[in-house]
C-alpha positions in Angstrom: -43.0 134.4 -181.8 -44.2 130.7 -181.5 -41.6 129.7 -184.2 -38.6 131.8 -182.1 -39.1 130.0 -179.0 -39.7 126.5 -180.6 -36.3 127.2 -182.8 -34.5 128.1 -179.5 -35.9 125.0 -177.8 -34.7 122.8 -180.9 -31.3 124.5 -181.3 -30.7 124.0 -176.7 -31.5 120.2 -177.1 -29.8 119.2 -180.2 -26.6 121.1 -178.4 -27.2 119.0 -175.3 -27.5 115.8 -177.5 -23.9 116.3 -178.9 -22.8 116.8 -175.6 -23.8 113.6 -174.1 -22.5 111.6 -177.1 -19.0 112.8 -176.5 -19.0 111.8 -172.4 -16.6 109.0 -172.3 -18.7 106.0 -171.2 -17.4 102.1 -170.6 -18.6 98.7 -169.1 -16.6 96.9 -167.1 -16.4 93.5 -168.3 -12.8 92.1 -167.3 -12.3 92.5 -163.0 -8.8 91.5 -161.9 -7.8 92.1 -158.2 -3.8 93.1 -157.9 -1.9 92.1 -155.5 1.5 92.5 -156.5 4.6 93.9 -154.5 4.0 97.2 -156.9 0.4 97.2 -157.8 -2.3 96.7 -155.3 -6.0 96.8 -156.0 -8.3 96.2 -158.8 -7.2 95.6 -162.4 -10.8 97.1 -164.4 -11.2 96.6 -168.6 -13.4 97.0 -171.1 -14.1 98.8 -174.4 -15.1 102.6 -174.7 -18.3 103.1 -175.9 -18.4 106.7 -176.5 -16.0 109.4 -175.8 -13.0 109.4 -174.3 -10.9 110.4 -171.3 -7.7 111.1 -170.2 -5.5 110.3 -167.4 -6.0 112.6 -164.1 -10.1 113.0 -165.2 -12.6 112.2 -162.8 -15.6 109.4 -163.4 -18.0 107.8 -162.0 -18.8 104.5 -161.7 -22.9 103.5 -161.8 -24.4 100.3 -160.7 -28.0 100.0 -161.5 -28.5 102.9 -162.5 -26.7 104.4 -158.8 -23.8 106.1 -157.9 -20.9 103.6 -156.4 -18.0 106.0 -156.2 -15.6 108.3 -158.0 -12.2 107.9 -159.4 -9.2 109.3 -160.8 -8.7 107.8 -164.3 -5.5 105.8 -164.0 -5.1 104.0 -167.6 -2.9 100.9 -167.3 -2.8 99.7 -170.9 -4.5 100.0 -174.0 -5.4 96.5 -175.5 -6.3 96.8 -179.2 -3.2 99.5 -180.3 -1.5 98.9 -183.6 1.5 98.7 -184.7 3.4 101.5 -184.9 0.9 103.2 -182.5 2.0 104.3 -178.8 -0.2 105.0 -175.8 -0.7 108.6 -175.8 -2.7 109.0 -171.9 -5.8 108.5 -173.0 -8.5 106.0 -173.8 -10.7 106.8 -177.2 -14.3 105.3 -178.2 -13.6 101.6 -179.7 -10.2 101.3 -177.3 -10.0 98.6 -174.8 -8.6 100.5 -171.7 -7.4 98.7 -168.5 -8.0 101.2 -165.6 -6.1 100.9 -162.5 -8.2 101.6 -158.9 -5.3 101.3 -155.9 -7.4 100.9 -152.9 -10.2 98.9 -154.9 -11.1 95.6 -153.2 -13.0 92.6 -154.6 -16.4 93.4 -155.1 -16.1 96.8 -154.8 -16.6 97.2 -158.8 -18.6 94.2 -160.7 -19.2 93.1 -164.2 -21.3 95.0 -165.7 -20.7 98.2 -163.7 -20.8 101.2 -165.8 -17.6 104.0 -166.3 -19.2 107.4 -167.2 -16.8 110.8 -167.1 -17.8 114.4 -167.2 -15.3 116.0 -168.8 -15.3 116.6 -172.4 -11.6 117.8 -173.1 -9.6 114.9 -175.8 -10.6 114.6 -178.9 -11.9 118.1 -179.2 -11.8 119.8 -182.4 
């Protein structure tokens, strides 16, 4: 009986490792505030660290460790595509994505700050 509940433990947290390795996660290292006659707002890039999302999902931004605020993914540009490759909506682990915030003001998102989304639906098998 011991070995039956200590396999089911094993088998519920290796699932919920797998899990959290897919959740698209990103730093924000590049902060650009736009104030263009189109595009208004912030300008936020860095690379994906694990995961990946796709325009329309919903993440979270962390500071410290705390909630800031949520967003709508709004992908402006892929940085580091190939040639021959297109932007296909989403941004992939190892990408450098540009997201787009409209009603983002300076300061409102820092270097540093930390892109984490819930949603595990691209790249699924």
């Amino acid at each position: 009986m011991k070995n039956l509940v200590l396999s089911v433990i094993i088998v519920l947290l290796c699932s919920a490792c797998g899990e959290s390795e897919r959740k698209f996660e990103m730093t924000v290292d590049k902060v650009e505030v736009l104030k263009g006659l189109i595009l208004k707002g912030l300008a936020l890039s860095g690379a994906v660290s694990q995961g990946c999302i796709q325009n329309g999902e919903t993440y979270t931004i962390y500071r410290d460790g705390k909630v800031l605020r949520q967003e709508t993914a709004r992908i402006l540009l892929i940085g580091n595509l190939k040639d021959g490759e297109s932007f296909d909506g989403k941004a992939d682990k190892s990408d450098y994505a540009s997201f787009y915030i409209p009603d983002g003001n300076e300061g409102d998102v820092m270097l540093g700050d930390v892109f984490v989304g819930e949603a595990i639906t691209c790249g699924e098998i």
